[in-house]
C-alpha positions, 0 to 999 in steps of 0.5 A, a space after each residue: 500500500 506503500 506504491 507511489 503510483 497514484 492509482 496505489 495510493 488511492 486504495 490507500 482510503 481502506 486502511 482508514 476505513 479499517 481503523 475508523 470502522 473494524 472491529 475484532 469480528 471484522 477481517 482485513 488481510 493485506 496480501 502485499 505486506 513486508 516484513 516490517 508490517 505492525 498489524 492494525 488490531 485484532 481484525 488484520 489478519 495480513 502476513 508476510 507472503 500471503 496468497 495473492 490470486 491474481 499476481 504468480 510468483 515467479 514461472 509457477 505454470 500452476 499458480 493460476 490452478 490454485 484455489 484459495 478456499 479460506 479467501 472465498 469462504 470468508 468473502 461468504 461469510 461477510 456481509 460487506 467487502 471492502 474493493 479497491 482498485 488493483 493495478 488499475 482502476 477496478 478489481 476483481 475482488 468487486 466481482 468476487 464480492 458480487 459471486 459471494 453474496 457479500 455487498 460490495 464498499 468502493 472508494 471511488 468510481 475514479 480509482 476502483 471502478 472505472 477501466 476505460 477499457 471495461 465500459 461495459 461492466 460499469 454499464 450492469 447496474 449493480 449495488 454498491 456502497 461508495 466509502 464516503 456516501 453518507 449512507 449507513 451500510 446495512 446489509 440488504 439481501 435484496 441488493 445481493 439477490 439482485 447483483 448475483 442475478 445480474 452477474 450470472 446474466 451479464 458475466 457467465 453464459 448461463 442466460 446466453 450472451 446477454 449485452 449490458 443496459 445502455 445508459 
């Protein structure tokens, strides 16, 4: 969390969150810390070489095989999921948030939901909460019923080769 890159220092709004919003029931892990990382509290369950699915570690031709079953059975267990932006300005934990029934908080559409390039996902109209709305984050099972019935019909080919609402 520590990149110069501005796109890295924008995810840096979850540390905050975590500080100001955590508490021991709450799981924060950070999967890019160093040696010298100081854990947060009782929630920050981060460590030194943690599983990072979506950058391998060296010519490992099987890292991209391995299935973290404890980051997904957490993720189902929460009911929100904190999804900042990654190398560029979106995630995939958002959607790994969505196929896990947790309701996904952003910091902002700028840096954690926004790759030109992926205009048609931020055309689906998901529920979210955005870090500084103002509004309270309550758990809302029909926001989740209606995010995975979103995603199964624009980002799988369960309902065919459904295209995203214009906007």
């Amino acid at each position: 969390l520590g990149d110069p890159k501005r796109q890295y220092r924008a995810r840096n709004w979850v540390l905050d969150f975590a500080k100001e919003n955590f508490t021991d029931t709450d799981i924060l892990k950070i999967s890019d810390v160093t040696a010298a990382y100081e854990p947060m509290g009782p929630y920050d369950k981060s460590e030194v070489g943690g599983y990072d699915a979506h950058h391998p570690k060296g010519d490992d031709d099987t890292y991209f095989e391995t299935f973290d079953a404890s980051y997904f059975e957490t993720m189902t267990q929460s009911n929100f999921t904190l999804c900042p932006g990654g190398d560029r300005p979106w995630s995939m934990r958002y959607y790994e948030a969505i196929m896990s029934g947790s309701i996904p908080i952003i910091g902002s559409e700028r840096f954690d939901k926004s790759a030109p390039d992926l205009w048609a996902l931020w055309r689906i109209p998901y529920k979210y909460y955005l870090r500084d709305s103002g509004e309270p984050f309550v758990y809302r099972q029909d926001w989740v019923d209606h995010n995975l019935e979103l995603f199964i019909k624009y980002q799988t080919f369960h309902e065919g080769d459904v295209h995203p609402p214009s906007q």
